[in-house]
C-alpha positions in Angstrom: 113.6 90.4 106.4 112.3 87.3 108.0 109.6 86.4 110.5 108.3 83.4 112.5 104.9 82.0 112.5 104.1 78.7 114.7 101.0 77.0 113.4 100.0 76.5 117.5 98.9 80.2 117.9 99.0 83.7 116.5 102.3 84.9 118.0 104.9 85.8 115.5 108.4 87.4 115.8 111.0 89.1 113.1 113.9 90.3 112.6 114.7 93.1 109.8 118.7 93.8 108.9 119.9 96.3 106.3 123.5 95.5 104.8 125.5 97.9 102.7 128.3 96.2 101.1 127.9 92.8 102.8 128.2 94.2 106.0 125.2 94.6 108.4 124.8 98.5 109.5 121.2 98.5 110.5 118.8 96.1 112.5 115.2 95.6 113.8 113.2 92.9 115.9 109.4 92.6 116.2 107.5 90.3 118.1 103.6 89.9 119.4 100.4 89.0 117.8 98.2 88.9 114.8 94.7 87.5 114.0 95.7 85.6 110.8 92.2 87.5 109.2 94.6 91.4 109.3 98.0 89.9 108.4 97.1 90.9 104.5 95.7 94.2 106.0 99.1 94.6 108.1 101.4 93.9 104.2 99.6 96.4 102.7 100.3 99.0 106.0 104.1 97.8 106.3 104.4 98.0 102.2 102.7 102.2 102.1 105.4 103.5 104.7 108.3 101.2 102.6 106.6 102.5 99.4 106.9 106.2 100.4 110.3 106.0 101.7 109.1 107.2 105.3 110.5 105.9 108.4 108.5 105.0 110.9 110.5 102.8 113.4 110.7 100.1 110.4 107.2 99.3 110.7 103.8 100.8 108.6 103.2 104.4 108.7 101.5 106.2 112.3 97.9 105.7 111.4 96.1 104.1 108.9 92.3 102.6 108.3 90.7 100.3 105.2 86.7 101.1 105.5 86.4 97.8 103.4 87.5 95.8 106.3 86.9 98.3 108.8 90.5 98.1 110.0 92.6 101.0 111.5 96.2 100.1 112.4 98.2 102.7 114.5 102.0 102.8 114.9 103.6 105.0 118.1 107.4 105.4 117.5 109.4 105.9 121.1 111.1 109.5 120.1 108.3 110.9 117.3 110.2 113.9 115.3 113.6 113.1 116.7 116.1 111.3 114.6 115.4 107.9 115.3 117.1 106.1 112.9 120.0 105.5 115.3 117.9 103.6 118.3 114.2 103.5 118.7 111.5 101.7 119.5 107.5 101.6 119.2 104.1 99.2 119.2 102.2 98.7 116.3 98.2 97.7 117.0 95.7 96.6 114.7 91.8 97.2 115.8 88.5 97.2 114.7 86.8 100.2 114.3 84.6 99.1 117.0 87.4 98.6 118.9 88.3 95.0 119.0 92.1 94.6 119.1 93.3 92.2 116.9 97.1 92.2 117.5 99.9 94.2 118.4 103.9 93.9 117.8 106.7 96.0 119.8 110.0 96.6 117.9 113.5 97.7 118.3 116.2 98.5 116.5 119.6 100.5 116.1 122.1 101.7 113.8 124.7 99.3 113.6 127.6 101.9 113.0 
């Protein structure tokens, strides 16, 4: 995995590639925007759908809130319940419960075999 911050504003983008025997069989860009104050809130969304071992275009899992921060983050995968390993992709949004947005990423990605 690796992703790109510039110091000059909150747009990031990344790039996510799976390799079984040094050879690359599975990829995944992101790009968009994050408030620097959710990023740790987004780690700990990206790490419980990694964690679990679901699949949810490469990203964090389809919905979930932190009532300490008041947080919800919400993932829509192109394709929900098909097989979507092979080509997909989706937006990921981070909001206050109130509403505020405070950043979004679209991703895409493919089988590479």
């Amino acid at each position: 995995d690796c992703y790109l911050v510039t110091p000059i504003s909150q747009k990031s983008v990344g790039t996510t590639t799976i390799l079984y025997r040094n050879m690359p069989v599975w990829f995944m860009h992101y790009a968009g925007w994050y408030d620097e104050s959710v990023v740790p809130f987004l780690k700990e969304c990206l790490i419980k759908a990694y964690s679990e071992g679901k699949f949810f275009g490469g990203r964090g899992p389809s919905a979930m809130g932190s009532r300490n921060s008041r947080l919800l983050y919400t993932n829509s995968v192109s394709n929900p319940g098909a097989i979507i390993f092979k080509s997909f992709s989706g937006q990921e949004h981070i909001h206050r419960f109130d509403g505020t947005m405070l950043g979004t990423h679209w991703y895409r990605g493919m089988s590479l075999l």
